[in-house]
C-alpha angles and dihedrals in degrees: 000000000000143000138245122228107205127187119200127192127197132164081229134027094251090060088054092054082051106049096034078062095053092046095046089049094040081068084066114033144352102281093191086065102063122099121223101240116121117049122214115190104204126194119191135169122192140180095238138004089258087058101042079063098044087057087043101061098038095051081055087057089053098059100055098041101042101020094029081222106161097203112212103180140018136195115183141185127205118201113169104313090327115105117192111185136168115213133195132200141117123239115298119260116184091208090057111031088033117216131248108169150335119260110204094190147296127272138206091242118123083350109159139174115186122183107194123175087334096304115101135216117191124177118196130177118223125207111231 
């Protein structure tokens, strides 16, 4: 058991969502490795931005435990506290996409999303 604290950096808020998605899957499997082969449209609302993350990661997580969706690639608008994002990925293979570790969700703990001069800094933890 542990966590993983992860820092993502963007020049908008969409490019966080993104990358915090890259950084949360890349705990799981090689990201690098997935075709693009399946697309997925999301729609989210939240009550806050943290929130709005929270949902986020944990639809992601979704994806690949229920749906075994390995998602490759992201793109994500943020509109208010709505996020619409098209992701794109093929089922997951462990042979092919390798495993590191299981991820058992995300909290709000230290939990931080910081807009500063339009660039954004979020921090999330992770539950291994």
């Amino acid at each position: 058991m542990g966590d993983a604290l992860l820092e993502v950096k963007g020049s908008t808020i969409n490019e966080c969502f993104e990358g915090a998605a890259y950084a949360f899957l890349s705990l799981t499997y090689d990201v690098k490795k997935v075709n693009l082969k399946v697309n997925r449209s999301i729609e989210l609302d939240g009550m806050d931005l943290e929130n709005l993350l929270y949902k986020w990661l944990e639809k992601l997580l979704i994806l690949l435990t229920a749906e075994n969706l390995a998602v490759g690639k992201a793109s994500v608008s943020i509109n208010g506290l709505r996020l619409e994002a098209d992701v794109w990925g093929e089922r997951y293979s462990r042979k092919k996409h390798g495993f590191k570790i299981e991820v058992k969700g995300i909290t709000y703990h230290l939990m931080s999303i910081e807009m500063l001069s339009e660039k954004c800094k979020m921090r999330f933890l992770a539950d291994l």
